[in-house]
TINU-659433 format. One record per residue: residue in three letters; y, z, x of N, C-alpha, C, O in turn; chain. Coordinates in steps of 0.02 Angstrom, whole numbers, padded with zeros to 5 digits. Each point is the difference from the previous one (the first is absolute). Layout:
TINU-659433
 residuo   n.py   n.pz   n.px  ca.py  ca.pz  ca.px   c.py   c.pz   c.px   o.py   o.pz   o.px cadena
     ALA      Y      Z      X      Y      Z      X      Y      Z      X      Y      Z      X      A
...
This chain:
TINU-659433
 residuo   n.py   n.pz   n.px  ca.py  ca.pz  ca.px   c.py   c.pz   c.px   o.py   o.pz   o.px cadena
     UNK  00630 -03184  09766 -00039  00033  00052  00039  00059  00028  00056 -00006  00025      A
     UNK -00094  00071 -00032  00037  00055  00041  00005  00010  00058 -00051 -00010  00033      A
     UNK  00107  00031  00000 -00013  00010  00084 -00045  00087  00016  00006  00053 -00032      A
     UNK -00052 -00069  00098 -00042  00052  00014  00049  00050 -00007  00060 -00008  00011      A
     UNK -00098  00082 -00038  00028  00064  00013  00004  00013  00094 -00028 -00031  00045      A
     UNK  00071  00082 -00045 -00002  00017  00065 -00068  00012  00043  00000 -00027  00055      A
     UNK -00051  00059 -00072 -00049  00032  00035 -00047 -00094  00017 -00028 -00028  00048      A
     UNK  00045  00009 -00129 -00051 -00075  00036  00040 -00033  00051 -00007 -00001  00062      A
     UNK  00061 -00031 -00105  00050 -00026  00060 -00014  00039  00091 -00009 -00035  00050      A
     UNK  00010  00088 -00050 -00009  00037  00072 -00068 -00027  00030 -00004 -00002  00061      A
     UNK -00058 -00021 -00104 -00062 -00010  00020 -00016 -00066  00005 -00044 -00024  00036      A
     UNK  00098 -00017 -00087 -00005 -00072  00021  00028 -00020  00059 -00024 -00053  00021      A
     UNK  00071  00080  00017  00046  00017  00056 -00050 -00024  00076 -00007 -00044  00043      A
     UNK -00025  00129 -00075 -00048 -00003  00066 -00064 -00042  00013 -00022 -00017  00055      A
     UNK -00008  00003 -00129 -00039 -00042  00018  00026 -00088  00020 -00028 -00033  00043      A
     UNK  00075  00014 -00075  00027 -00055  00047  00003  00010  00038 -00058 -00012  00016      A
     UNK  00091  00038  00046  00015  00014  00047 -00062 -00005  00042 -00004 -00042  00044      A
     UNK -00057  00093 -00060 -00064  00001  00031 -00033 -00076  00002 -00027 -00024  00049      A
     UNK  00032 -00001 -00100 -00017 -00066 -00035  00024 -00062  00055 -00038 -00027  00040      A
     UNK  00091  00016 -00047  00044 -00033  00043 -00025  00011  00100 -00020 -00040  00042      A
     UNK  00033  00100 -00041 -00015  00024  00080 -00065 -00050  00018  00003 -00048  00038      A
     UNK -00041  00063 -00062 -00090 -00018  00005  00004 -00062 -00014 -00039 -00031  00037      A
     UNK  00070 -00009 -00078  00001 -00084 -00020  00055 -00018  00027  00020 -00053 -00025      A
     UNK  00012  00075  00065  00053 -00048  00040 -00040 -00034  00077  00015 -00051  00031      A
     UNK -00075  00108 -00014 -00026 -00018  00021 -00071 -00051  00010 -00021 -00044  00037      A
     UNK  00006  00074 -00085 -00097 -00035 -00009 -00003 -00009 -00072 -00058  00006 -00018      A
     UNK  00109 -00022 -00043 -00018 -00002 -00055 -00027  00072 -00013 -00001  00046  00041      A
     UNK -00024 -00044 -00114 -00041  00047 -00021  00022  00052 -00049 -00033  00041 -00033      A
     UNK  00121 -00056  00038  00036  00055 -00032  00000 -00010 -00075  00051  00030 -00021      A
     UNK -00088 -00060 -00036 -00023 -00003 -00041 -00055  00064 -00011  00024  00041 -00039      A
     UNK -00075 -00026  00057 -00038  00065  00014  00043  00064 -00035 -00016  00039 -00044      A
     UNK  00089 -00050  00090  00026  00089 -00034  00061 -00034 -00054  00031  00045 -00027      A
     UNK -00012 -00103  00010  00068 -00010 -00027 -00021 -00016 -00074  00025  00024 -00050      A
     UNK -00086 -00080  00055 -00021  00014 -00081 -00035  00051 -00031  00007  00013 -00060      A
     UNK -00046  00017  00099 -00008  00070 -00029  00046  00055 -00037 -00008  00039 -00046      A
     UNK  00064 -00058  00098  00049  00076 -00010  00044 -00024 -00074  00022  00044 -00037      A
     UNK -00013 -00130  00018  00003 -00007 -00053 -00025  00000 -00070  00029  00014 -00052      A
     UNK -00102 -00038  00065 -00042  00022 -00035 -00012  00063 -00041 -00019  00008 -00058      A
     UNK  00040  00044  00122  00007  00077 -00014  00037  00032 -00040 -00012  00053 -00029      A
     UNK  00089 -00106  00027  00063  00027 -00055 -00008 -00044 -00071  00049 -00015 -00033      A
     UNK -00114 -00004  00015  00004 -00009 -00040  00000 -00066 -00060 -00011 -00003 -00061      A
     UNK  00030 -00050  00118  00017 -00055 -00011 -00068 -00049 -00014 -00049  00005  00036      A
     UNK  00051 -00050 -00089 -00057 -00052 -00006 -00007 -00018  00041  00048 -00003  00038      A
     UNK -00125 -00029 -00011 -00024 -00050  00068  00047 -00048  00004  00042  00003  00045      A
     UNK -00041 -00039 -00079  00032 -00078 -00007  00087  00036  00033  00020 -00008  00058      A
     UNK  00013  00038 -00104  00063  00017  00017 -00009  00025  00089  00029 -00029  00046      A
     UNK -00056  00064 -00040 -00010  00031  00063  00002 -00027  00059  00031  00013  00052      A
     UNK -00094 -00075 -00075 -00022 -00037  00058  00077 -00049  00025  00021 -00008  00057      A
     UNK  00007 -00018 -00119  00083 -00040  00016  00056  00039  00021  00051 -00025  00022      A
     UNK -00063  00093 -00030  00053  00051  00012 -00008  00001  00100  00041 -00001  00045      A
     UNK -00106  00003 -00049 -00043  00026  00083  00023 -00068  00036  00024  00001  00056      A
     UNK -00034 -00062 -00093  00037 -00066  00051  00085 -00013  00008  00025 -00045  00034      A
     UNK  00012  00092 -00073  00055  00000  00006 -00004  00054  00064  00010 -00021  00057      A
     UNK -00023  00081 -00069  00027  00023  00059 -00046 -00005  00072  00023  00026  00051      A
     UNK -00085 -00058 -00050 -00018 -00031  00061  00032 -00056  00017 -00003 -00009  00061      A
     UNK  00037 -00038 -00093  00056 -00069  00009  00051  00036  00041  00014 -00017  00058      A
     UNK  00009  00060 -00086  00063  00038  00059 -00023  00037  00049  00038  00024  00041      A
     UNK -00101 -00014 -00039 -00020  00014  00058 -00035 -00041  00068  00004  00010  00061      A
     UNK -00038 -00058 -00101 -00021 -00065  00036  00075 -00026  00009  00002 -00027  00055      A
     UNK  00054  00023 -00083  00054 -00026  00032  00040  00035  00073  00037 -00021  00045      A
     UNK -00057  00058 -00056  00032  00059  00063 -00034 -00006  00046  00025 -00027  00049      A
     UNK -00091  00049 -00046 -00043 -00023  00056 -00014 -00071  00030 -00032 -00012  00052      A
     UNK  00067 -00040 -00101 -00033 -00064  00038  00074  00006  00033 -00001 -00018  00059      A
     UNK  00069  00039 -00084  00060 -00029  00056  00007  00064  00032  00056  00004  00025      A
     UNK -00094  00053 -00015 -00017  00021  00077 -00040 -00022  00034  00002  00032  00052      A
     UNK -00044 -00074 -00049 -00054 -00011  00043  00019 -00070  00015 -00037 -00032  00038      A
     UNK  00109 -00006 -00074  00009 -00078  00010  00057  00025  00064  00013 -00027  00054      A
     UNK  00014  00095 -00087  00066  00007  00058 -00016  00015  00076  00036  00000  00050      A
     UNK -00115  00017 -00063 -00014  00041  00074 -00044 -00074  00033 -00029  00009  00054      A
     UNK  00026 -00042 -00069 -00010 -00071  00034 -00079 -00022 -00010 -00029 -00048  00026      A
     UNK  00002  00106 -00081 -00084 -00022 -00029 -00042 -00034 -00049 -00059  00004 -00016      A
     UNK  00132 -00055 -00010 -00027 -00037 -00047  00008 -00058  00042  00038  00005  00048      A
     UNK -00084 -00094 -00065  00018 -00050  00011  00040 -00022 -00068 -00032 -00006 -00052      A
     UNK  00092 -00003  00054  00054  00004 -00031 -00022 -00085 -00061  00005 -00005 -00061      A
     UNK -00029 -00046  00113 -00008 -00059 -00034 -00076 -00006 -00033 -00013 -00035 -00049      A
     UNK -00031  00071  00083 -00061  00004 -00040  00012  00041 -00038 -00011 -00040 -00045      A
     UNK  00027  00096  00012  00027  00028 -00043  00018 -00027 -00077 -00028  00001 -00055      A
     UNK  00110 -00032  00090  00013 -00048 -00051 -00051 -00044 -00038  00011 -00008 -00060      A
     UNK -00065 -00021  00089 -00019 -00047 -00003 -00041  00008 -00050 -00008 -00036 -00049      A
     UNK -00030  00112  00069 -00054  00019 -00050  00010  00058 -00058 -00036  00020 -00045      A
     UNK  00105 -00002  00068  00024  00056 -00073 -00001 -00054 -00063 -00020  00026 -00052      A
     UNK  00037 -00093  00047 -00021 -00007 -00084 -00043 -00015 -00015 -00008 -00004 -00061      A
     UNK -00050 -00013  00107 -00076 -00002 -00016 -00022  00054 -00061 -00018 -00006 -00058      A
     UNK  00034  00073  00117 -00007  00071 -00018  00023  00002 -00088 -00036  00002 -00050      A
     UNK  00084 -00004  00054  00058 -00001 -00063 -00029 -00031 -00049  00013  00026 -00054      A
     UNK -00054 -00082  00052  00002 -00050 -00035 -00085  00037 -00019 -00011  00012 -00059      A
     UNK -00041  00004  00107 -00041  00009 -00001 -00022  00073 -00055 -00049  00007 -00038      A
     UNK  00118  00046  00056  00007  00035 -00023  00006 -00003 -00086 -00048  00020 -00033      A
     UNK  00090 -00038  00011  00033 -00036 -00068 -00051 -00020 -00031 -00007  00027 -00055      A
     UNK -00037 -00068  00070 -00064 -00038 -00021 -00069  00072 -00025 -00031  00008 -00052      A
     UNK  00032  00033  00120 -00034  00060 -00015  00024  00048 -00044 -00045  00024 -00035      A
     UNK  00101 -00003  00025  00049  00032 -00057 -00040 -00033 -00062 -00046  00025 -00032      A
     UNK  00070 -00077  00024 -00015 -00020 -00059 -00073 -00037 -00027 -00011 -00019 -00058      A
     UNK -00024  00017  00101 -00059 -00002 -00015 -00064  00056 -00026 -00050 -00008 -00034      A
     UNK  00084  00078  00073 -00018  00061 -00033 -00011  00007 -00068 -00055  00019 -00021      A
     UNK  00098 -00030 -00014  00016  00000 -00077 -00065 -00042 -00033 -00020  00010 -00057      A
     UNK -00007 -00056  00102 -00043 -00037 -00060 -00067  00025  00040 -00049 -00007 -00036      A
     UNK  00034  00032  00093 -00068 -00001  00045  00005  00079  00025  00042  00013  00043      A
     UNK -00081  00040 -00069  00006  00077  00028  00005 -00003  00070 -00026 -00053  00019      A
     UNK  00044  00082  00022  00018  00002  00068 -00064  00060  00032  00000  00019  00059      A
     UNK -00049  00001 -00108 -00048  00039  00026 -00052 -00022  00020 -00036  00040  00030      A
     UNK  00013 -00108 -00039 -00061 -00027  00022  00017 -00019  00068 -00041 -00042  00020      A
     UNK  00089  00057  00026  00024 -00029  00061 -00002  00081  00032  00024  00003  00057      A
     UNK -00043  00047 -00079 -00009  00058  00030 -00073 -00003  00056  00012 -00003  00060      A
     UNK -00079  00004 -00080 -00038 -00013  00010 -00001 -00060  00084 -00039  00010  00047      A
     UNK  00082 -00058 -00048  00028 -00029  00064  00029  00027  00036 -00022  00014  00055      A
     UNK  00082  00003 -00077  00053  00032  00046 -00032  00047  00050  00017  00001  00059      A
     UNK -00077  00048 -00091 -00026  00053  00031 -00035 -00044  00044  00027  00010  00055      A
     UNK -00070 -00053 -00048 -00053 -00028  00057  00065 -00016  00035 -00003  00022  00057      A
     UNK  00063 -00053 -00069  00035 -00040  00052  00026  00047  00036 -00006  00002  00062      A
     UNK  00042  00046 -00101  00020  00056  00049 -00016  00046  00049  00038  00033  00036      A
     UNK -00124 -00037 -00040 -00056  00057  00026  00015 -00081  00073  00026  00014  00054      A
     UNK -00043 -00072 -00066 -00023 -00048  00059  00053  00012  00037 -00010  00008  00060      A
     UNK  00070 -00006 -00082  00073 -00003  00045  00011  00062  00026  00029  00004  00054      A
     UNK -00048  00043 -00082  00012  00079  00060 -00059  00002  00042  00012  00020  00057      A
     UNK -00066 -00034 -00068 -00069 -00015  00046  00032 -00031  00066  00011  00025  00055      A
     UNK  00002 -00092 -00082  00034 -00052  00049  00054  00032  00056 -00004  00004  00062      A
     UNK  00055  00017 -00109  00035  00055  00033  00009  00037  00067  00034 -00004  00050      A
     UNK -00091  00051 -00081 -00022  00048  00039 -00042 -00023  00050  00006  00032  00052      A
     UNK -00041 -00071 -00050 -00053 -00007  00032  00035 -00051  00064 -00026 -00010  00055      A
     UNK  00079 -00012 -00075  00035 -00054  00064  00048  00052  00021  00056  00009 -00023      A
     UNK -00091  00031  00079  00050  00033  00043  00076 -00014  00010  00041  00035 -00029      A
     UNK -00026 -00077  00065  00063 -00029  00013  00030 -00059 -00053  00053 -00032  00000      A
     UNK -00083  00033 -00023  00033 -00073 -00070  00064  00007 -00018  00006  00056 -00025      A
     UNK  00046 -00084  00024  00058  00038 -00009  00067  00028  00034  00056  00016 -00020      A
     UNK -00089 -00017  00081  00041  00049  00047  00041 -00042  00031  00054  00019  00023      A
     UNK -00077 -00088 -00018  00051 -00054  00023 -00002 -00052 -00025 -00058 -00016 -00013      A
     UNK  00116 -00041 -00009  00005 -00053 -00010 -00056 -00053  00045 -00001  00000  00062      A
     UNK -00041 -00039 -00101 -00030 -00022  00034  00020 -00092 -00018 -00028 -00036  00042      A
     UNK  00055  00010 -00075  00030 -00042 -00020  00089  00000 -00002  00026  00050 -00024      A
     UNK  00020 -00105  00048  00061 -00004 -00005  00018 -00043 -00064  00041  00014 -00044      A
     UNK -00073 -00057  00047  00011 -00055 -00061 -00090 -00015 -00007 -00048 -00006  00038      A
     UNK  00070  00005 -00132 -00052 -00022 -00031 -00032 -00094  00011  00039 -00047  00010      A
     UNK -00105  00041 -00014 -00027 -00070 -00006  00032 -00021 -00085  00028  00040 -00037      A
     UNK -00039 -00103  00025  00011 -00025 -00032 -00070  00036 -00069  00011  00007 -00061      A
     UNK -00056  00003  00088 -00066  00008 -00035  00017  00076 -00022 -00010  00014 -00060      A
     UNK  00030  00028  00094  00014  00069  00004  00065 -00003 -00061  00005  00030 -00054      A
     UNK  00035 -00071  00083  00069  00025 -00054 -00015 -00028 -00070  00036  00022 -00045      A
     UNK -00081 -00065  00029 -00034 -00023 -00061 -00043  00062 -00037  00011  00015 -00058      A
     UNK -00059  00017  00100 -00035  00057 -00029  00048  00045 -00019  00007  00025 -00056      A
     UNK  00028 -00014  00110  00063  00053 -00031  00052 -00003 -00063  00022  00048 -00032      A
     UNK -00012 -00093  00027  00022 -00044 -00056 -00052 -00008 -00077  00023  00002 -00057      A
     UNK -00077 -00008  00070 -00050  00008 -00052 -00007  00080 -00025  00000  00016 -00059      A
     UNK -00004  00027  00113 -00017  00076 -00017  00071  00003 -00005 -00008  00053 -00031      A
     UNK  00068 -00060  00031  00058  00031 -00024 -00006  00006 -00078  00015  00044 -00041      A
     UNK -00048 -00116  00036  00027 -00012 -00074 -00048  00041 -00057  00013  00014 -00058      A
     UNK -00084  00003  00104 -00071  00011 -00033  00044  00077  00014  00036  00016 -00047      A
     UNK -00035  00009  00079  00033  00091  00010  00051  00004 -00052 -00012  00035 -00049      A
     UNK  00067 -00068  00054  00050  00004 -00039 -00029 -00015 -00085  00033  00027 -00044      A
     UNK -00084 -00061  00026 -00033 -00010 -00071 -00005  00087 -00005  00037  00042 -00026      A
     UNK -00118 -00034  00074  00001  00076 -00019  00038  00055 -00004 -00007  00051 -00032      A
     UNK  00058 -00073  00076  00056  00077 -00014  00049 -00011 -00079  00032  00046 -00025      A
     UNK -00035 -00091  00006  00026 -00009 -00077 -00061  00017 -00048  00009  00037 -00048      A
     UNK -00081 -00070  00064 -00054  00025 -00032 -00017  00076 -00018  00002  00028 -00055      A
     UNK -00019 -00005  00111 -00022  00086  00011  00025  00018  00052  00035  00048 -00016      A
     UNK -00029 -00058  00081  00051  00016  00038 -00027  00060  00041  00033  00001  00052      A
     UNK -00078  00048 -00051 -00003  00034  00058 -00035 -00022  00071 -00052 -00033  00001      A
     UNK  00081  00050  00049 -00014 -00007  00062  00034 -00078  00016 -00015 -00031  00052      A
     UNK  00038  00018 -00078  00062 -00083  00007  00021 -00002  00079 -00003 -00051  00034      A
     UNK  00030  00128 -00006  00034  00004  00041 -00058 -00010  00068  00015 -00031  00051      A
     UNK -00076  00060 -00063 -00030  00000  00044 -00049 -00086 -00006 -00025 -00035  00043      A
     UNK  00028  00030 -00092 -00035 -00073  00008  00043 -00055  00065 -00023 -00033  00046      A
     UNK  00105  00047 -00073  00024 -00048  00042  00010  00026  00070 -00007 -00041  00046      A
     UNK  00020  00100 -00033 -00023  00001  00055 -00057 -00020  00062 -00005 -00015  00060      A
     UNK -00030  00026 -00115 -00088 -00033  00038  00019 -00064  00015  00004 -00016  00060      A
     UNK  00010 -00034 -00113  00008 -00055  00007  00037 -00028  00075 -00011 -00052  00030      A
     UNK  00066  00118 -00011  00037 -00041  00052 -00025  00028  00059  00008 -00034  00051      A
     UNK -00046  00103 -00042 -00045 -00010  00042 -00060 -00067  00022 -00021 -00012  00057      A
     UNK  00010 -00014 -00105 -00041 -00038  00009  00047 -00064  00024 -00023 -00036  00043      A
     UNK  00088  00022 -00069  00023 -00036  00017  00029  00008  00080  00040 -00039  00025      A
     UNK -00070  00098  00010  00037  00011  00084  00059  00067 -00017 -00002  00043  00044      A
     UNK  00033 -00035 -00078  00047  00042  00012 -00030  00071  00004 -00056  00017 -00019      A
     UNK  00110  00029  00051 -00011  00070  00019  00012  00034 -00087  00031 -00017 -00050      A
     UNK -00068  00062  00067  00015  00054 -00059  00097  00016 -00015  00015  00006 -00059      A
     UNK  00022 -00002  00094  00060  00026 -00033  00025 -00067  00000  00055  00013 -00025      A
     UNK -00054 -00096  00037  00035 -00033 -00025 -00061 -00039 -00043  00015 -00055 -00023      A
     UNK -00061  00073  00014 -00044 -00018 -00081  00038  00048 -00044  00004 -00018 -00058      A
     UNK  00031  00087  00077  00010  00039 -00063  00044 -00024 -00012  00017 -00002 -00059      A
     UNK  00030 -00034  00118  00062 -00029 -00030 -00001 -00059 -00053  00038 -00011 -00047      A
     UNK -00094 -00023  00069  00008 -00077 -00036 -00025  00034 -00080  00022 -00017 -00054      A
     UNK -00057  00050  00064 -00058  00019 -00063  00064  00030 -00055  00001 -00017 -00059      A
     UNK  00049  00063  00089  00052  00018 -00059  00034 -00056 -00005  00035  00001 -00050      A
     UNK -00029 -00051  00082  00065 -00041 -00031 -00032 -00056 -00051  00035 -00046 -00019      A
     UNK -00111  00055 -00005 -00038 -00041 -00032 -00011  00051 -00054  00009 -00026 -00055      A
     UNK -00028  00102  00052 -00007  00035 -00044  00072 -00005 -00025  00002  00025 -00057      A
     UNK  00064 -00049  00078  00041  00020 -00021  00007 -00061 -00071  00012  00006 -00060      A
     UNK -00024 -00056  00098  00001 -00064 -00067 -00053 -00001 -00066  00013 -00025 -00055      A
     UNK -00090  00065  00080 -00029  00020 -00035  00009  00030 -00051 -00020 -00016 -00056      A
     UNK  00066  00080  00077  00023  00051 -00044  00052 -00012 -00056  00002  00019 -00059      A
     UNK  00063 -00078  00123  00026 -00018 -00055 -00008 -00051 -00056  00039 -00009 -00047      A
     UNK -00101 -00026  00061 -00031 -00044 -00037 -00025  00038 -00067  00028 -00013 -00054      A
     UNK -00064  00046  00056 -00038  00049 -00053  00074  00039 -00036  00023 -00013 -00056      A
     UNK  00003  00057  00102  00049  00021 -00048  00050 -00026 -00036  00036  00032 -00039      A
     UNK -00033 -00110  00055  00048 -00030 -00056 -00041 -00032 -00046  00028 -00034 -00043      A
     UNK -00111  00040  00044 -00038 -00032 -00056 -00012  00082 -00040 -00006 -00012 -00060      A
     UNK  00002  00078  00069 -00002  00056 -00007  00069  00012 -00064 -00015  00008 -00059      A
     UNK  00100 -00009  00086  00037 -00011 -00004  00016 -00047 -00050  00041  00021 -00041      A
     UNK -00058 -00070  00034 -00009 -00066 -00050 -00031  00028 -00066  00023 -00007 -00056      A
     UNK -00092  00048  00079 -00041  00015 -00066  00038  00074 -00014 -00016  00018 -00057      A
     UNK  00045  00012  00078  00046  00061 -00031 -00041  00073  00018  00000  00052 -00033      A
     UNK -00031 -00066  00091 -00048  00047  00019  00041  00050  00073 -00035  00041  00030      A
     UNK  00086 -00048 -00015  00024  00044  00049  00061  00066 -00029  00053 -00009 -00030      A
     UNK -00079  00060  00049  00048  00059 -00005  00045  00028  00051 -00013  00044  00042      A
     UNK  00087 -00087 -00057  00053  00008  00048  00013  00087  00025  00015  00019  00057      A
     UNK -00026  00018 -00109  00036  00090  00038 -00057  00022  00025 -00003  00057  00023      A
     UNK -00049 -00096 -00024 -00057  00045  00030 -00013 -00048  00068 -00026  00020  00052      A
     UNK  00048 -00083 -00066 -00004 -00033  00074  00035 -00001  00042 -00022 -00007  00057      A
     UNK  00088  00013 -00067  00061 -00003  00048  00004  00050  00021  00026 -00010  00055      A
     UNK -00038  00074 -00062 -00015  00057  00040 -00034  00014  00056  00010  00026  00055      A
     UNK -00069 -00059 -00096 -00076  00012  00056  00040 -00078  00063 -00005 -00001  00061      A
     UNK  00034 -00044 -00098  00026 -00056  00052  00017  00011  00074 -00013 -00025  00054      A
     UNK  00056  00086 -00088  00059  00013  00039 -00052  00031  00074 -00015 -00018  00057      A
     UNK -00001  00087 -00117 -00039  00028  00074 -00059 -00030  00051 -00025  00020  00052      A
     UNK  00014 -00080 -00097 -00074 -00055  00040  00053 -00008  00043 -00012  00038  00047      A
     UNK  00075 -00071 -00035  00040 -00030  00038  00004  00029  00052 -00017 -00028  00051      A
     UNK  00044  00098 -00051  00009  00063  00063 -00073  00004  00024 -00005  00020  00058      A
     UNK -00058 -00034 -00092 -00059  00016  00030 -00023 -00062  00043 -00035  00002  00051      A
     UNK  00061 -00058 -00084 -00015 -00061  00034  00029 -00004  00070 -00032 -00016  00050      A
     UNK  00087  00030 -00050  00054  00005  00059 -00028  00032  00052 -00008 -00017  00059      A
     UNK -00003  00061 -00088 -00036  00055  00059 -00070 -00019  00016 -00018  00025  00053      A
     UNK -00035 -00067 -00087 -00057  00019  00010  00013 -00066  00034 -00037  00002  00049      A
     UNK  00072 -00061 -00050 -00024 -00064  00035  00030  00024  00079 -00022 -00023  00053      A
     UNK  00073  00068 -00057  00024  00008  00069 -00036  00037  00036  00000 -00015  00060      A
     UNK -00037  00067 -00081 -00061  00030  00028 -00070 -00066  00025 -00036 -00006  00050      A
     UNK  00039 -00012 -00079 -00057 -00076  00006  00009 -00037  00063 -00040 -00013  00045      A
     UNK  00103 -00002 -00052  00045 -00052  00052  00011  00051  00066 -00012 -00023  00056      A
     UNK  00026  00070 -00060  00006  00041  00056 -00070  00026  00023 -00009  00003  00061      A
     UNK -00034  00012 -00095 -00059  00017  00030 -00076 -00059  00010 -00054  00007  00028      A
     UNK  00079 -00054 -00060 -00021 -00052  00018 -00086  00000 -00033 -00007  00030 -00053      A
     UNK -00063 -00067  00085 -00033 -00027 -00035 -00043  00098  00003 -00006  00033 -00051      A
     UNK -00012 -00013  00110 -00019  00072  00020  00029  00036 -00082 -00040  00043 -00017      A
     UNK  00085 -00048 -00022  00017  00041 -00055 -00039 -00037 -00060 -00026  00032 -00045      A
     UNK  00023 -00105  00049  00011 -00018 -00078 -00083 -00005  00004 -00033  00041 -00033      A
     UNK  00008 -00082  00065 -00073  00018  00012 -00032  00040 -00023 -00039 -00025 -00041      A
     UNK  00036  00064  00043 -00028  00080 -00031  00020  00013 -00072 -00032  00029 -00044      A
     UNK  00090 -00056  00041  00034  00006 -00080 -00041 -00039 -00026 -00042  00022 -00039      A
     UNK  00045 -00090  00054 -00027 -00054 -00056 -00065  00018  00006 -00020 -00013 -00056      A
     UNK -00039  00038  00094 -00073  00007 -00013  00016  00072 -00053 -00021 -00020 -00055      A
     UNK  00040  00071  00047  00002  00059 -00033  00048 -00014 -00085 -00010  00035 -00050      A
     UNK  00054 -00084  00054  00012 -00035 -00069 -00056 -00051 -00017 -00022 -00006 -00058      A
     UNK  00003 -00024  00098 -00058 -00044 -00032 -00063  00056 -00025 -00017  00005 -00059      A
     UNK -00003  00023  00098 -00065  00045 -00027  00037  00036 -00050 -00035 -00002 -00050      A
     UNK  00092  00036  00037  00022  00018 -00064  00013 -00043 -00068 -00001  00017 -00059      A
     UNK  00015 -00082  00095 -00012 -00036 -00072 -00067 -00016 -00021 -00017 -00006 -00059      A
     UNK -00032 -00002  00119 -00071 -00025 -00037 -00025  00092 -00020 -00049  00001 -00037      A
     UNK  00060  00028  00045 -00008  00082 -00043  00041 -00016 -00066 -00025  00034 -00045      A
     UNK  00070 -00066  00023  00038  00035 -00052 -00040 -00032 -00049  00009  00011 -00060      A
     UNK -00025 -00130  00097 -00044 -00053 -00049 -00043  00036 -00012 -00015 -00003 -00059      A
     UNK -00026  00051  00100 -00070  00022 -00013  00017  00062 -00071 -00017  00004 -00059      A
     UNK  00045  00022  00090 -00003  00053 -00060  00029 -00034 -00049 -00023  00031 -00048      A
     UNK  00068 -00085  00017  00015 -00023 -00057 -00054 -00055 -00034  00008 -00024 -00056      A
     UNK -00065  00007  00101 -00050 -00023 -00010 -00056  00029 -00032 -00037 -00025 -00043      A
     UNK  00033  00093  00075 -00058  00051 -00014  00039  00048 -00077 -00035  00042 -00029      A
     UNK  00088 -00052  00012  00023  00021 -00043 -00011 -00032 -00096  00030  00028 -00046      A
């Protein structure tokens, strides 16, 4: 495998970086990171394992800024990253025998109900409305870890914003749902990319680059999140969600 020329290398740079910024917060950074691979050239399959390597280092950065700034529950976390992981792995490798396109057609209705929902609950979000989960609650959460984490190994767009929803619903505020939501995309990711990895489908000089700069984008974009609180991410996650149900639609209508 060759390493990028300079001019790509410079463009894989920035689009991590952009990539990262936007999904440290609300997910979504899939939109510009598999594209920009796609673009240099690389097979789907290779691409798509190349794109979970360097979102893994970026979901790693963002979940231990947002654990350091005191917005993860540290033990629910634990509890449900190998759900994720495990859920993940299962979706990886189930791809291979079941096309991952007949799940397009869903994704779009689910995604249109959850920015509706969204939008339409003024204040949803803005504060913790739960401290500790019910017993009934941390069970659902526990079920959709594992059902989210299938799909982000399956097909995988909008992963980030699914689990977010989820912890809205479960009471939490928008910036410590973004927190919990990366430290579950993070097991996700690395779930898939060691079944990715396994099948010989990841390109190290084209991922460790784009890694690097998801990392500096992650850094920065979760601290922007955390500092500006639910008033920032709010607006992000309805304007990445309507951009992902634009991209299902047009790869639908295509």
């Amino acid at each position: 495998m060759d390493f990028p020329e300079p001019l790509m290398l410079l463009f894989l740079i920035i689009a991590g970086f952009l990539a990262a910024f936007i999904d440290s917060a609300v997910g979504g950074g899939g939109l510009i990171s598999l594209p920009a691979l796609l673009l240099t050239g690389l097979p789907p399959g290779i691409a798509l394992g190349t794109n979970k390597l360097a979102a893994t280092m970026s979901s790693l950065t963002s979940s231990i800024s947002f654990f350091v700034s005191g917005k993860v529950d540290g033990r629910l976390a634990a509890g449900l990253f190998p759900l994720a992981l495990i859920g993940s792995v299962l979706g990886s490798y189930t791809v291979h025998f079941i096309p991952s396109s007949f799940l397009k057609p869903m994704v779009v209705v689910l995604l249109i109900a959850m920015t509706v929902y969204t939008f339409l609950k003024k204040n949803w979000g803005a504060d913790a409305q739960k401290r500790k989960l019910t017993a009934a609650a941390l069970a659902a959460v526990a079920i959709g870890t594992t059902v989210i984490g299938f799909y982000d190994g399956f097909f995988g767009p909008g992963t980030g914003s699914f689990l977010i929803f989820m912890f809205l619903f479960a009471g939490f505020d928008f910036v410590r749902a973004s927190g919990a939501s990366k430290v579950l995309n993070l097991g996700s990711n690395f779930g898939s990319l060691a079944t990715f990895f396994f099948l010989g489908s990841v390109n190290w000089h084209y991922g460790v680059p784009m890694g690097i700069a998801m990392i500096a984008g992650a850094l920065t974009g979760s601290q922007v999140a955390i500092r500006k609180g639910s008033a920032y991410v709010k607006p992000l996650f309805l304007i990445v969600t309507t951009l992902l149900i634009g991209k299902q639609l047009w790869d639908l209508l295509l």
